[in-house]
DRENVO-66376 format. One record per residue (C-alpha): residue number from 1; residue in one letter; x, y, z. Coordinates in Angstrom, 1 decimal, m for minus. Example, Ala and Ser with C-alpha at 12.3 -4.5 7.8 and 13.67 -1.06 7.14 Angstrom:
+-----+------+--------+--------+--------+
! seq ! type !      X !      Y !      Z !
+-----+------+--------+--------+--------+
!   1 !    A !   12.3 !   m4.5 !    7.8 !
!   2 !    S !   13.7 !   m1.1 !    7.1 !
+-----+------+--------+--------+--------+
END
This chain:
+-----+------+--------+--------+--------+
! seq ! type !      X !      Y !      Z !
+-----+------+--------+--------+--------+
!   1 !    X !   54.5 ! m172.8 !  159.1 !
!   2 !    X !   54.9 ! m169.8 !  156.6 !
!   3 !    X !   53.8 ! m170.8 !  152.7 !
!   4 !    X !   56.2 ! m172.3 !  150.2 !
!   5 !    X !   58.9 ! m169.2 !  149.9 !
!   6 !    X !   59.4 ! m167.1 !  146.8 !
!   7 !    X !   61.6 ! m164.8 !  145.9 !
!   8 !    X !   62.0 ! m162.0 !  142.5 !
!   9 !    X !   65.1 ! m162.0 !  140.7 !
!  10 !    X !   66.0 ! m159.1 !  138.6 !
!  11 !    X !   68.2 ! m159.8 !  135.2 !
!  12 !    X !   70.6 ! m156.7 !  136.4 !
!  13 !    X !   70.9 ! m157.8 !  140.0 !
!  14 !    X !   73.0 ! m160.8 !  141.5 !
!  15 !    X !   70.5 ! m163.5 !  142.2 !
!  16 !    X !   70.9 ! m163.2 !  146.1 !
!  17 !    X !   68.4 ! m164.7 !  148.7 !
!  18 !    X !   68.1 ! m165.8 !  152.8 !
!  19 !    X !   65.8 ! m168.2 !  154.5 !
!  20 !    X !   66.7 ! m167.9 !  158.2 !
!  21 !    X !   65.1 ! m170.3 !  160.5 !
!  22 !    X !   63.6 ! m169.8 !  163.9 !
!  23 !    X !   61.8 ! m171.8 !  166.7 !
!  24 !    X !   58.2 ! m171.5 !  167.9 !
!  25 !    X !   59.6 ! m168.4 !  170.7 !
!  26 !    X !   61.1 ! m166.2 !  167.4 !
!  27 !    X !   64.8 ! m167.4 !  168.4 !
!  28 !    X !   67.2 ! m168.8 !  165.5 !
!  29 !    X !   67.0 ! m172.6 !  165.2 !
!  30 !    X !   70.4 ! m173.7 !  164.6 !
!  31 !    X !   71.0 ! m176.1 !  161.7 !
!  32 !    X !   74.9 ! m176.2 !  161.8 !
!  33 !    X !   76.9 ! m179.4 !  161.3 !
!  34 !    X !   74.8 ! m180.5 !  158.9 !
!  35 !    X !   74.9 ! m180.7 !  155.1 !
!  36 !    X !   72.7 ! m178.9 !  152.4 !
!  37 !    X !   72.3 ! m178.2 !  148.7 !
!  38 !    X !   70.0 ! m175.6 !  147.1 !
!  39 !    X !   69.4 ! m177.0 !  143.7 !
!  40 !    X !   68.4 ! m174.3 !  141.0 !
!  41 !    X !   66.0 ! m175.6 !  138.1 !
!  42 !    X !   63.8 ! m175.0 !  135.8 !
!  43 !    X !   59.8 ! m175.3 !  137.5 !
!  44 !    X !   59.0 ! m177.5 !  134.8 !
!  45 !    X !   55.8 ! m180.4 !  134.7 !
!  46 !    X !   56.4 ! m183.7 !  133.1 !
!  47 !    X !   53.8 ! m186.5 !  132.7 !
!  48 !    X !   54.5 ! m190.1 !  132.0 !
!  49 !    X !   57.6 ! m191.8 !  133.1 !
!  50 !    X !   60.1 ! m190.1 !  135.9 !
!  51 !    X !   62.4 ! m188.3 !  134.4 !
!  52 !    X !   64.6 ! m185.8 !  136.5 !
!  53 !    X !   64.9 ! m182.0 !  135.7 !
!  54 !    X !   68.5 ! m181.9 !  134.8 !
!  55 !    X !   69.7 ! m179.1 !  137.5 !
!  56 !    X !   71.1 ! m175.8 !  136.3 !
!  57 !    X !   73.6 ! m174.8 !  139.4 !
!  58 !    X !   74.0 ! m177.1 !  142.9 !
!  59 !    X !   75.1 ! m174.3 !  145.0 !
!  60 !    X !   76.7 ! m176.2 !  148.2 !
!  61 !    X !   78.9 ! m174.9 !  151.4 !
!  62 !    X !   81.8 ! m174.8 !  148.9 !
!  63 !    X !   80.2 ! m172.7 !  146.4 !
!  64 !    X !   77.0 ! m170.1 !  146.7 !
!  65 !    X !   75.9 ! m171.5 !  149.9 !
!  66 !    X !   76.3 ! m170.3 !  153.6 !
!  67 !    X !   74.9 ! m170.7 !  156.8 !
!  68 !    X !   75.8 ! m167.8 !  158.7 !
!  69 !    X !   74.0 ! m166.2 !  162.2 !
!  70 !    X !   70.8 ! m163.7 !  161.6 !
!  71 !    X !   71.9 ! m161.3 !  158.9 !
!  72 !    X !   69.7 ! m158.6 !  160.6 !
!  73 !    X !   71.8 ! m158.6 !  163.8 !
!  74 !    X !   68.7 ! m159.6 !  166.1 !
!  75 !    X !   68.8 ! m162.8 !  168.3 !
!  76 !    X !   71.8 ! m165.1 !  168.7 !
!  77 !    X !   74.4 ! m164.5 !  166.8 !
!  78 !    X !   76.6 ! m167.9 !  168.1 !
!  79 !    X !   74.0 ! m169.2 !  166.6 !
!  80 !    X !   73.8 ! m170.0 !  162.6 !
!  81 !    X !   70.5 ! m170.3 !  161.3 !
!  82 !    X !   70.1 ! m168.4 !  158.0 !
!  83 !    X !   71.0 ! m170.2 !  154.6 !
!  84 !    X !   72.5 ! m167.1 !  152.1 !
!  85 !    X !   72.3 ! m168.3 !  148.2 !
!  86 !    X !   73.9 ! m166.1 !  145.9 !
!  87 !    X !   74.7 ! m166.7 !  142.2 !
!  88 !    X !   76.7 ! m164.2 !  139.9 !
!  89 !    X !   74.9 ! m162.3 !  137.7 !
!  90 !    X !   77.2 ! m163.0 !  134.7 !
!  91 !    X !   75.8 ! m166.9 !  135.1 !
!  92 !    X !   72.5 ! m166.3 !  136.1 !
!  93 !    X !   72.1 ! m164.2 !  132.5 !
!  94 !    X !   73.7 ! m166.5 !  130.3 !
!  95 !    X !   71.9 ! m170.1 !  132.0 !
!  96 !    X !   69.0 ! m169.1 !  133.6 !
!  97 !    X !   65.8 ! m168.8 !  131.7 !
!  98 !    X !   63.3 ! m166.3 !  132.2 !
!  99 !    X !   60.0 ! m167.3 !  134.6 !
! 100 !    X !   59.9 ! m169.5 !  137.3 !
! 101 !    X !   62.7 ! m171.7 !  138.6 !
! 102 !    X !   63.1 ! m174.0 !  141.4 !
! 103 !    X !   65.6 ! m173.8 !  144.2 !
! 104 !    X !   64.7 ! m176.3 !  146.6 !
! 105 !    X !   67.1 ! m177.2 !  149.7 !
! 106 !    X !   68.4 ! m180.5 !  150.4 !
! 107 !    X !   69.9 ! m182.2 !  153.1 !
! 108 !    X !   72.4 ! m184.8 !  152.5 !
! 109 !    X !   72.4 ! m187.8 !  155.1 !
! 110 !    X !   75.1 ! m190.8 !  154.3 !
! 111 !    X !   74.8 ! m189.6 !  150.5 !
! 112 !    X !   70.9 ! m189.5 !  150.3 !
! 113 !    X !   69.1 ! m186.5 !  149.7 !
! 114 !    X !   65.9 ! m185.4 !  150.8 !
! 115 !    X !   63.7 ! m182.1 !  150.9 !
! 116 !    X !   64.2 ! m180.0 !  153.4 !
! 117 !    X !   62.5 ! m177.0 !  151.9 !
! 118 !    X !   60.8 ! m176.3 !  148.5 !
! 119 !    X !   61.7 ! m172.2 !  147.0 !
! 120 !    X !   60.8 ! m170.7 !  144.0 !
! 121 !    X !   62.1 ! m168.1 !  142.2 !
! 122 !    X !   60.9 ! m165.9 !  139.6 !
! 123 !    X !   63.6 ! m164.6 !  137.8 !
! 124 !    X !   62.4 ! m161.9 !  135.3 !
! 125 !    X !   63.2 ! m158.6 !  133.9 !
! 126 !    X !   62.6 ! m155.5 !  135.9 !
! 127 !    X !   59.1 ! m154.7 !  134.3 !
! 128 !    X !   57.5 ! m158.1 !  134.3 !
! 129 !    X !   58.8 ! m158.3 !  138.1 !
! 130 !    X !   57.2 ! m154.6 !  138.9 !
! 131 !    X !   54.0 ! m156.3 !  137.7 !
! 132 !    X !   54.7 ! m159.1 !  139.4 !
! 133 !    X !   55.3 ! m157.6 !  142.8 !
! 134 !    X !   51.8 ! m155.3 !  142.1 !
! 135 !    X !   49.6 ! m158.1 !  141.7 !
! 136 !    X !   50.3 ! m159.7 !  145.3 !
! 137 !    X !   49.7 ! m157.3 !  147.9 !
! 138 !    X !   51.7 ! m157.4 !  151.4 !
! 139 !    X !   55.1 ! m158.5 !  149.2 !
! 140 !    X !   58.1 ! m156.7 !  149.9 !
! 141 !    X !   59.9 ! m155.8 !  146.5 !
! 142 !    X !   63.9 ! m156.5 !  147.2 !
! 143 !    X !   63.7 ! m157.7 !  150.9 !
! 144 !    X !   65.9 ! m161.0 !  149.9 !
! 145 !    X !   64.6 ! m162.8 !  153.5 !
! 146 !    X !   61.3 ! m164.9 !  154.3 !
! 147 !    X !   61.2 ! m166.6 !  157.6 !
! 148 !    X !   60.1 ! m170.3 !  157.9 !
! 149 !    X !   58.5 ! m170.6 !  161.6 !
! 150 !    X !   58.7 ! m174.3 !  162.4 !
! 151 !    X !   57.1 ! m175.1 !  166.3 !
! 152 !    X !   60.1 ! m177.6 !  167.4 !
! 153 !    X !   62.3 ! m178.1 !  165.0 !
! 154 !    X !   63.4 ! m178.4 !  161.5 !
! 155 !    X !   62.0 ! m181.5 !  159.6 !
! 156 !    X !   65.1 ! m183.5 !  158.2 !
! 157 !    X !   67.9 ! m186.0 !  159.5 !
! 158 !    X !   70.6 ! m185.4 !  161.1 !
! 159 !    X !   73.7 ! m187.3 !  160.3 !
! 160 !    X !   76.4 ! m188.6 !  162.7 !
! 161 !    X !   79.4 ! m187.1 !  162.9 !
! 162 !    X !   82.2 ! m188.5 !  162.0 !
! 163 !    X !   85.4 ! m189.5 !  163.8 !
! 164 !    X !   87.7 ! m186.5 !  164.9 !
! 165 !    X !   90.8 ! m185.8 !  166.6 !
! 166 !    X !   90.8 ! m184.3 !  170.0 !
! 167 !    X !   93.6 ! m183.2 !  172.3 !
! 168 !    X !   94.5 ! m181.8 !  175.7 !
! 169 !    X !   97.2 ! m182.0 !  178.4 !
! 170 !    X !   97.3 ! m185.6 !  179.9 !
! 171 !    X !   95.4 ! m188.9 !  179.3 !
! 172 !    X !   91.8 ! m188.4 !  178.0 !
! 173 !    X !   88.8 ! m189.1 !  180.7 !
! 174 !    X !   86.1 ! m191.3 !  180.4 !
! 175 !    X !   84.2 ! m188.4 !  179.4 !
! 176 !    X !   85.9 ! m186.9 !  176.6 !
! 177 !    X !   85.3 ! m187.7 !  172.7 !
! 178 !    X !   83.3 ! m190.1 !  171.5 !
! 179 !    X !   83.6 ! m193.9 !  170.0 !
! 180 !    X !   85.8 ! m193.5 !  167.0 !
! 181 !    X !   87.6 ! m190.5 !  168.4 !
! 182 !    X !   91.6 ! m190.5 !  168.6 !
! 183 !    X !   93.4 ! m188.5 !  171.4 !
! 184 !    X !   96.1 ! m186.6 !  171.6 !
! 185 !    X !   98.0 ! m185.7 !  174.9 !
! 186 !    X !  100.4 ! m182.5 !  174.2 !
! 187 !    X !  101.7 ! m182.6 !  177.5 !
! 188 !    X !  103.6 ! m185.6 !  176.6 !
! 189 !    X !  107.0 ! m186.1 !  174.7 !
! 190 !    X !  107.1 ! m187.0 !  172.3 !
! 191 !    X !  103.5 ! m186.6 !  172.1 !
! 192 !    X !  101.2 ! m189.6 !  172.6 !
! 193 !    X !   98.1 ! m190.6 !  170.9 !
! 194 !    X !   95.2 ! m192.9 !  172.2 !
! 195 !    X !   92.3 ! m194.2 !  170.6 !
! 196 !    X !   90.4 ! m195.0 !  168.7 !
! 197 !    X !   87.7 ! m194.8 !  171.6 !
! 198 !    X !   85.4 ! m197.8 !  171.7 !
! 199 !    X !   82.6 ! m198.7 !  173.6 !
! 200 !    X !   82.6 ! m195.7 !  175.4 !
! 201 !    X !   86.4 ! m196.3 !  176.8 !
! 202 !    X !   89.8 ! m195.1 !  176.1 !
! 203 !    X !   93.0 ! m197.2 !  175.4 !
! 204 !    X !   94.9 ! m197.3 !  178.4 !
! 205 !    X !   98.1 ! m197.3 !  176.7 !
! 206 !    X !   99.2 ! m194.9 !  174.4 !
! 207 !    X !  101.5 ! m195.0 !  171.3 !
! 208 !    X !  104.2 ! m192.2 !  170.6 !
! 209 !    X !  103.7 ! m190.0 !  167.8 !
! 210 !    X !  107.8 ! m189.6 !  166.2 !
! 211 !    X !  109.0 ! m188.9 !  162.7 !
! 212 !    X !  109.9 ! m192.4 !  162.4 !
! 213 !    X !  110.0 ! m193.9 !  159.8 !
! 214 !    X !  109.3 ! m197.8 !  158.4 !
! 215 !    X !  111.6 ! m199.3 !  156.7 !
! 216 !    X !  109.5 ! m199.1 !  153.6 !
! 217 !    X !  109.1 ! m195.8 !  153.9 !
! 218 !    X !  112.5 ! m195.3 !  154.8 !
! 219 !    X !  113.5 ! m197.2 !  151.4 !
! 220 !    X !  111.5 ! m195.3 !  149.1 !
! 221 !    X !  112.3 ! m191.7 !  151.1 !
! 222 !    X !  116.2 ! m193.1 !  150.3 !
! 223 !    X !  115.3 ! m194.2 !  146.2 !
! 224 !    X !  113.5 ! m190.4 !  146.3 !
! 225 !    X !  117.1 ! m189.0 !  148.3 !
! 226 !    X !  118.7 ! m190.6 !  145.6 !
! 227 !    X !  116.5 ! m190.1 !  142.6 !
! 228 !    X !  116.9 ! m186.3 !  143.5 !
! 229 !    X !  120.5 ! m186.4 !  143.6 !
! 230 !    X !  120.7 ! m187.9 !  140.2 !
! 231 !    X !  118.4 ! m185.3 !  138.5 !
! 232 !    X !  120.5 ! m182.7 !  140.8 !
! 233 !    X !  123.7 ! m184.4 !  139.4 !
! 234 !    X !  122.4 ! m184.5 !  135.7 !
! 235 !    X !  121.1 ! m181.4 !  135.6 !
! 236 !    X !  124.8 ! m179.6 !  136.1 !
! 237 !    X !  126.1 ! m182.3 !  134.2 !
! 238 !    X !  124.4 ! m180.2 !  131.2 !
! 239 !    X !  124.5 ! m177.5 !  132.7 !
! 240 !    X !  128.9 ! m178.1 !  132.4 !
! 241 !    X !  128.1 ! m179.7 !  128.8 !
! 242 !    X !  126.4 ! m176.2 !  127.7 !
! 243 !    X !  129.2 ! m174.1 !  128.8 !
! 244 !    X !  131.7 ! m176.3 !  127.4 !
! 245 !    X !  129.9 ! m176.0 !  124.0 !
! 246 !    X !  129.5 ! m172.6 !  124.5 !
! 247 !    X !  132.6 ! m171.9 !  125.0 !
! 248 !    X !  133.9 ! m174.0 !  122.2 !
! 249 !    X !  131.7 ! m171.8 !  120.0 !
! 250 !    X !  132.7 ! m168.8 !  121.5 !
! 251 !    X !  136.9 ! m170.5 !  121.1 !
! 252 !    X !  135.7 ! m171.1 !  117.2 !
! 253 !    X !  134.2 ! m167.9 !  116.3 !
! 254 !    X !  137.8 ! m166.2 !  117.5 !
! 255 !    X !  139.7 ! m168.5 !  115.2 !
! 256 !    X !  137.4 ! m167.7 !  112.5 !
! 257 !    X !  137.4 ! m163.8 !  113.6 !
! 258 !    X !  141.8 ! m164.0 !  113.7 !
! 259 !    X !  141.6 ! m166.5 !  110.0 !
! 260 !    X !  139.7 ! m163.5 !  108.5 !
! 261 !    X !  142.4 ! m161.1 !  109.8 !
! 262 !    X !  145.3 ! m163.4 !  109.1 !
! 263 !    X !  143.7 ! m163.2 !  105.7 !
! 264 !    X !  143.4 ! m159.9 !  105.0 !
! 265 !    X !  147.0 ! m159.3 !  106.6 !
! 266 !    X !  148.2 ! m162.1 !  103.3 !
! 267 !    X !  145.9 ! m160.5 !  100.4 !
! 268 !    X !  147.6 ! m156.9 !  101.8 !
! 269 !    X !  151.0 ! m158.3 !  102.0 !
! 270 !    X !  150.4 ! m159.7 !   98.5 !
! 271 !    X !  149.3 ! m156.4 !   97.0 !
! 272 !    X !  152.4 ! m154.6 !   98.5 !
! 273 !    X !  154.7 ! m157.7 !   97.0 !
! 274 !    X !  153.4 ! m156.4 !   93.6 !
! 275 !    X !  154.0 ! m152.9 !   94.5 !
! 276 !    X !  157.6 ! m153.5 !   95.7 !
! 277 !    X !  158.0 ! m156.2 !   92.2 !
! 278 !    X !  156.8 ! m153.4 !   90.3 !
! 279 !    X !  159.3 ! m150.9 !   92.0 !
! 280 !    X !  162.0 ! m153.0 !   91.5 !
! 281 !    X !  161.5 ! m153.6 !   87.8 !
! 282 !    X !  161.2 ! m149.6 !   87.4 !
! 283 !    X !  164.4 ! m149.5 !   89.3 !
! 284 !    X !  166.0 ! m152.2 !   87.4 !
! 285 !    X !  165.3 ! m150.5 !   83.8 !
! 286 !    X !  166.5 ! m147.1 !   85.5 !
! 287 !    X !  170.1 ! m148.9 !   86.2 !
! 288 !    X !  170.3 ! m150.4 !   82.9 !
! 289 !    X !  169.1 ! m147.4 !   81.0 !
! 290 !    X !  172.2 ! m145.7 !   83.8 !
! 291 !    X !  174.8 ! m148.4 !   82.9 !
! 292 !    X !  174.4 ! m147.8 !   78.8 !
! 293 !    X !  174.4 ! m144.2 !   78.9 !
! 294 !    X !  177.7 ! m144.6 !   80.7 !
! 295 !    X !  179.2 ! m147.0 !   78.7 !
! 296 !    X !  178.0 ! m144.6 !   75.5 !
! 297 !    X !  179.7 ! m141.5 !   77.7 !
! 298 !    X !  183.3 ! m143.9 !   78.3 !
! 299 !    X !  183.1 ! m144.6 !   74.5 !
! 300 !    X !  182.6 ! m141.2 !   73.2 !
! 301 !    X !  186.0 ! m140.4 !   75.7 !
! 302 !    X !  188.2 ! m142.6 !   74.7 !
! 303 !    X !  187.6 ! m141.8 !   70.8 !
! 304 !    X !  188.0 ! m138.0 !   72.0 !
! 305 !    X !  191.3 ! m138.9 !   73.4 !
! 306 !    X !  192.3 ! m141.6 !   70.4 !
! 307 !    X !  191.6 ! m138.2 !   68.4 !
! 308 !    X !  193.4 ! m135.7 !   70.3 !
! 309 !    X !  196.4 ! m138.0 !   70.7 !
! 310 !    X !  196.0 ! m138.8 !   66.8 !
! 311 !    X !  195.8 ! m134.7 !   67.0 !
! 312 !    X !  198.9 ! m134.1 !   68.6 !
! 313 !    X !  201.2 ! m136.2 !   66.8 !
! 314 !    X !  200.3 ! m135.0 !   63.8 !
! 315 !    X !  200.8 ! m131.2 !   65.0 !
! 316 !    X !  204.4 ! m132.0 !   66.3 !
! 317 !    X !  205.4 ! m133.4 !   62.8 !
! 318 !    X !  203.9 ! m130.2 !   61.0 !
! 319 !    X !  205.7 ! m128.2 !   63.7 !
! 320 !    X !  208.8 ! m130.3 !   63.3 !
! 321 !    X !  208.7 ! m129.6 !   59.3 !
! 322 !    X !  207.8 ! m126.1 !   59.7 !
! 323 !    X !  210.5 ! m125.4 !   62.2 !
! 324 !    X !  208.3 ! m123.8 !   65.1 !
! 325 !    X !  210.5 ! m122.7 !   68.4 !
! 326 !    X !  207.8 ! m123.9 !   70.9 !
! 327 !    X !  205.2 ! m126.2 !   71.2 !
! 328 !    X !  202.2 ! m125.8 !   74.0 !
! 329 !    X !  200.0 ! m129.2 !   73.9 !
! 330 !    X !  196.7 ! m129.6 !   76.3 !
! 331 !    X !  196.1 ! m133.1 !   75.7 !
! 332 !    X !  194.1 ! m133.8 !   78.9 !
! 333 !    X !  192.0 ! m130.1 !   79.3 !
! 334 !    X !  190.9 ! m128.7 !   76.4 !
! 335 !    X !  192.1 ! m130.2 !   72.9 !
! 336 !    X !  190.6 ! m127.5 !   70.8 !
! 337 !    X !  192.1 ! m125.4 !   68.1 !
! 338 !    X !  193.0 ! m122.1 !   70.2 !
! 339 !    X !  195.3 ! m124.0 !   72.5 !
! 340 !    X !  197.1 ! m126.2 !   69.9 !
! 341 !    X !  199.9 ! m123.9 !   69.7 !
! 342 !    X !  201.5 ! m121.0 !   72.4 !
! 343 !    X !  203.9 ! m119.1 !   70.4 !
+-----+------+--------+--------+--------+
END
């Protein structure tokens, strides 16, 4: 079996490393359908009582770890026997600490774990790596694989599988699946499932699989039905209430738009009332001052006429005593002294 493997990690690179596995012959050992960890820590001593090195990443299936077929192309590739860790470089600079670190691989049987392979890294900056690397003739700088050679097989358990669902057209045989397994036969309709196997033999009846549903079930499916509708139901019940209110406001901000012109249509009406007061007054002194100057006009007549009358009888006597032949009076033209008398 090769030595305990190692790899160099550069700060600038993305922590990224294989460990392929192969059988005594050279060919890939398969390791699938079973489950690992690769817990990276600190390669750190401590004396006294137990106490765990808390771990700094758990890469897993689900995150940083793979199992994929040889990554150089050579061999089987149906079959998957290289573990590929990888860890970003963002984490790797801000958690991991310079030096050594452990990242050992575990295999997880019925939630135990137990060492399947112990790694080390050395994760460094570039120039304590170059010295590194010169030290230790025969090591490739940057290859990212090592080998493990095992003669048989991989040290380890293997867990049982658990139970699983198979299907085909028709009854299962005798043969098929395994004790825990449930069938299901997609020839028939509605489709029918068997199982679970037991003692190595399938149920030889099988039960329909429908949409049916129990009555519990079909109660609470109704309550959610009906739950639904309700939310449905009070949801345009405010959605009605906000348009009403909104179109209140909109119905109140027109009466307060048509008040404000009513308004202004009153205070303009008002000033015009006081323009059309103020005319009339004027108007009113303008027919009085009209009316007086008539009357003064009538008066200053009639005393005219009262003269010229008072005029003319007095010429007629002074005519009458001075024995004139002919009289010409103008009472009603032109009273004046040049057409008192026509002789």
């Amino acid at each position: 079996m090769a030595g305990l493997p190692q790899f160099l990690i550069s700060t600038q690179t993305d922590p990224y490393w294989e460990i392929p596995f192969f059988d005594a012959a050279g060919n890939p050992l398969s390791v699938e359908g079973r489950v690992f960890e690769a817990w990276i820590a600190p390669a750190t001593s401590k004396s006294g009582v137990g106490e765990p090195v808390a771990p700094i990443k758990v890469l897993t299936f689900q995150d940083g770890l793979s199992l994929v077929p040889p990554t150089d192309g050579s061999g089987d590739q149906t079959v998957k026997n290289t573990f590929v860790h990888q860890v970003s470089r963002a984490f790797a600079q801000a958690n991991f600490p310079r030096g050594e670190l452990t990242a050992d691989i575990l295999e997880v049987v019925n939630g135990a774990r137990r060492l399947l392979v112990p790694v080390r890294l050395r994760y460094d900056d570039p120039a304590a790596i170059r010295d590194f690397v010169a030290d230790r003739a025969g090591v490739t700088f940057g290859a990212g694989r090592q080998p493990i050679v095992t003669p048989v097989a991989v040290a380890g358990q293997a867990g049982r599988r658990g139970s699983g669902f198979l299907s085909g057209e028709g009854p299962p045989s005798a043969a098929d699946g395994e004790d825990g397994d449930y069938w299901i036969d997609t020839a028939a309709d509605p489709r029918a499932l068997y199982g679970p196997k037991s003692g190595g033999e399938w149920p030889a009846e099988s039960e329909p699989i429908t949409s049916k549903l129990t009555p519990e079930l079909q109660a609470l499916r109704d309550a959610a039905v009906e739950a639904s509708a309700g939310a449905t139901a009070g949801a345009q019940a405010v959605a009605t209430d906000r348009q009403a209110v909104t179109a209140d406001r909109q119905a109140v901000d027109l009466g307060a738009t048509q008040v404000e012109s009513a308004r202004q249509s009153v205070v303009a009406a008002q000033a015009q009332v006081s323009q059309d007061a103020a005319a009339s007054a004027a108007a009113r002194e303008a027919a009085d001052r009209a009316k007086n100057e008539a009357l003064q006009a009538q008066a200053a007549a009639d005393a005219q006429r009262v003269a010229a009358q008072f005029a003319a009888g007095d010429a007629r006597q002074y005519a009458a005593l001075i024995g004139a032949a002919a009289l010409d009076f103008n009472f009603e033209t032109d009273p004046s002294a040049q057409n008192d008398w026509n002789s």
